[in-house]
C-alpha positions, -999 to +999 in steps of 0.1 A: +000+000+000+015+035-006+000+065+015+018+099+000-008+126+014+005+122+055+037+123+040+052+092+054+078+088+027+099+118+044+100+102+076+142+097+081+139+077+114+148+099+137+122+092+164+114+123+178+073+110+174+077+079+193+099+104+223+071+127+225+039+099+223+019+105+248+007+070+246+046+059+250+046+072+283+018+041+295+028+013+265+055+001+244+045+018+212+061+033+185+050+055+155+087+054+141+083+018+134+053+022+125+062+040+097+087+020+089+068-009+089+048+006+058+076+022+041+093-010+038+073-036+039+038-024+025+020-035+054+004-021+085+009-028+125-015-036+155-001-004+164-022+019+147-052+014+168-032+029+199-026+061+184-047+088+198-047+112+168-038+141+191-010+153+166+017+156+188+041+139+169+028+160+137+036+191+155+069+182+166+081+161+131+112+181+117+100+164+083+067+176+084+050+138+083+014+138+092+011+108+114-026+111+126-033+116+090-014+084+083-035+069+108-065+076+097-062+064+062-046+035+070-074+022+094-099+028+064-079-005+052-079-028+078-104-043+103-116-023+131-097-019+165-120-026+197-142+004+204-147+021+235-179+015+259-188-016+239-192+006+206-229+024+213-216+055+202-207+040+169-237+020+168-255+048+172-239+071+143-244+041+122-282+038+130-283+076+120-274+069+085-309+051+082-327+070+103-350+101+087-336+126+112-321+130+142-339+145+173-328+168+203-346+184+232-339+218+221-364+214+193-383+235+204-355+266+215-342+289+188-348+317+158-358+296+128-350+331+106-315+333+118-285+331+092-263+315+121-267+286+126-261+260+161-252+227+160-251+206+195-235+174+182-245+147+197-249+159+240-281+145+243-262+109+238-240+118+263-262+126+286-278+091+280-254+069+283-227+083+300-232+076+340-219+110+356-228+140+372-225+161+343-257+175+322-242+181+287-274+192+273-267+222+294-234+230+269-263+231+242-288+256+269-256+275+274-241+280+244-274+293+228-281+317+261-242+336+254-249+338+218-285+354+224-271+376+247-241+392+222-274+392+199-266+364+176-303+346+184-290+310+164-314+288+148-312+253+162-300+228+133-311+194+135-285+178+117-272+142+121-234+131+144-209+149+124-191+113+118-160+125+133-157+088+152-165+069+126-138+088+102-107+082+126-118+049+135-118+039+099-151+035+090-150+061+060-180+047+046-205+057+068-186+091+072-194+100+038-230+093+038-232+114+076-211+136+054-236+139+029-269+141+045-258+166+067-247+185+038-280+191+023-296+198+057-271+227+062-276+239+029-314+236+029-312+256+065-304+288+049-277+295+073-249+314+067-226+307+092-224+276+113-214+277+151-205+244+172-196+243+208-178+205+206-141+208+193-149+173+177-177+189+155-156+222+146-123+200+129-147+178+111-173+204+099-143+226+088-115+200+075-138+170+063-165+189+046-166+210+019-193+233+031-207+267+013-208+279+050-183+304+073-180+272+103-167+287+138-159+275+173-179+293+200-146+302+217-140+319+191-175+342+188-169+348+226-135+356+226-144+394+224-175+391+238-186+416+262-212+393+290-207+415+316-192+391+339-159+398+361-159+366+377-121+368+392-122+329+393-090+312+391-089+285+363-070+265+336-077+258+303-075+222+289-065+224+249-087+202+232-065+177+206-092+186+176-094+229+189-057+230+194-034+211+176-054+203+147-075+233+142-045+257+157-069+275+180-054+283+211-064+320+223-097+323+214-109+302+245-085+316+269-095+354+256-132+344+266-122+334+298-100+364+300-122+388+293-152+375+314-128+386+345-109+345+352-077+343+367-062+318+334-032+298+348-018+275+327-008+239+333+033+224+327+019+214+295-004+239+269-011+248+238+008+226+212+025+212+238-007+202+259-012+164+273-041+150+257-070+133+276-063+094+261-101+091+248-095+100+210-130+092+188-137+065+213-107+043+203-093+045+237-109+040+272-088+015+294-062+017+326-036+033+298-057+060+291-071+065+328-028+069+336-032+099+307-056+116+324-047+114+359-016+134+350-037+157+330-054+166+369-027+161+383-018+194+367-048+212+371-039+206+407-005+218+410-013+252+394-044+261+426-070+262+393-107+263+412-120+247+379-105+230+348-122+241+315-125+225+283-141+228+247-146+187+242-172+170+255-152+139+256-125+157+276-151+166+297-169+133+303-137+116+308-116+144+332-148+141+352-148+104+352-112+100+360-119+125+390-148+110+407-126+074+407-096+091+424-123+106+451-112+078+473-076+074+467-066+116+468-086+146+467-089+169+434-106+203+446-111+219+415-147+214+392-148+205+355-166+226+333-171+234+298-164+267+286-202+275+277-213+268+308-186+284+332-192+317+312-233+312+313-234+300+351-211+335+357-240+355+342-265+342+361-298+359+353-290+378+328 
């Protein structure tokens, strides 16, 4: 098999990506060889279904070699890799394809004459099968509450999962029919620009599809938001794999939270350099990962934050799962909170 658009043919061996895997840190693994594997002998490695994506190794490769990228098209050719939480998120994306639409709560919420546009992803899932004390439809209530109140009154689309799983985890079949539907339901909206609070949603609807459409973070419509809040909360901001490193959006969050009065303090590792949370498109959920993100809090803790924020609402989930398991064995006293929802809880009423 030859893969030329990740680059891999560049790669001269030096194994900087395999010294700065994150995944390395918890299990012998080894993009390098990886790679080499491919180059030389035309064939792939068990390996590929412990990579995270989080493009570390793409950030840090003097060569410029794409691994993630390599990743993802090399799983479109081999057999799946075991799925996280017995595959009902996939299932579920999958059952989509068939399925005449997909529903939401916030049906009824919205300004059907808006030109912006606000797509949840897929919270209310979340909230259904995830067991924790965290309401992720209230990223959705949130997220439309800030924009109304910088008067950009969204209209609620009811669009199907983005496919973002299903595309790094090598299914690219059903990603192009997601792709596809979700197309024309964007295009029949009327919308002209499209704003998603999930960093998952974001990379996809901007680097996978090839909409007619402006597509924006909601960090980034916030970032010089006025809400009236001065909060003068201490936090830290945890960079999303898919917001930062892949989508190169670092400020725009931490502006938000700037300018809404927080106290930003950031971790040992940030920005392109950030730890990722070991989840990645479901692939991942296991002891490794768990090792992952207890040193991701372990960070949050050593820098006094009173809450760790992130964009991802699998950062979220998991950060808040690892959390409540450590209750017992040592004490995190800092929340976890989406950005949304820190900045609307800080307005309160208003």
């Amino acid at each position: 098999m030859t893969i030329t658009s990740s680059n891999i043919q560049l790669c001269y061996q030096c194994g900087k990506c395999t010294a700065i895997c994150p995944v390395r840190r918890v299990i012998k693994t080894s993009p390098r060889n990886t790679i080499y594997i491919n180059n030389v002998y035309r064939t792939s490695s068990d390996d590929i279904w412990n990579c995270l994506t989080c493009g570390l190794c793409y950030d840090g490769c003097p060569q410029g070699v794409d691994y993630p990228e390599f990743i993802k098209e090399v799983r479109d050719s081999n057999e799946n890799g075991d799925i996280a939480h017995k595959g009902v998120f996939t299932l579920i994306s999958d059952l989509m394809v068939d399925l005449d639409e997909s529903k939401t709560s916030l049906e009824e919420v919205g300004n059907n004459d808006s030109k912006i546009g606000y797509y949840p992803g897929c919270l209310d899932f979340h909230d259904m099968f995830f067991e924790l004390d965290v309401d992720f439809k209230s990223i959705a209530d949130s997220s439309v509450k800030l924009l109304k109140s910088i008067d950009q009154d969204p209209k609620l689309i009811q669009m199907k999962c983005c496919g973002h799983d299903q595309l790094w985890q090598g299914d690219k079949g059903t990603f192009d029919k997601l792709k596809e539907q979700n197309t024309r339901i964007i295009k029949e909206s009327g919308i002209e620009k499209l704003v998603t609070s999930c960093a998952e949603c974001y990379r996809t609807l901007s680097q996978d599809y090839d909409l007619p459409i402006e597509v924006v973070h909601i960090s980034q419509v916030l970032k010089d938001a006025d809400l009236g809040i001065d909060s003068g909360i201490k936090v830290t901001y945890h960079d999303a794999c898919r917001l930062g490193r892949h989508m190169g959006e670092y400020d725009a969050p931490r502006d938000a939270l700037a300018n809404a009065g927080s106290e930003v303090v950031e971790m040992k590792h940030n920005r392109n350099d950030a730890w990722c949370c070991g989840v990645s498109s479901l692939m991942n959920c296991d002891d490794k990962s768990k090792a992952l993100r207890k040193a991701r809090l372990d960070e949050a803790r050593d820098v006094d934050a009173q809450v760790l924020i992130t964009t991802c609402p699998k950062c979220l989930a998991h950060l808040n799962c690892m959390k409540d398991e450590q209750e017992s064995v040592e004490k995190y006293d800092y929340e976890i909170k989406d950005l949304t929802v820190f900045l609307a809880e800080q307005m309160g009423g208003k």
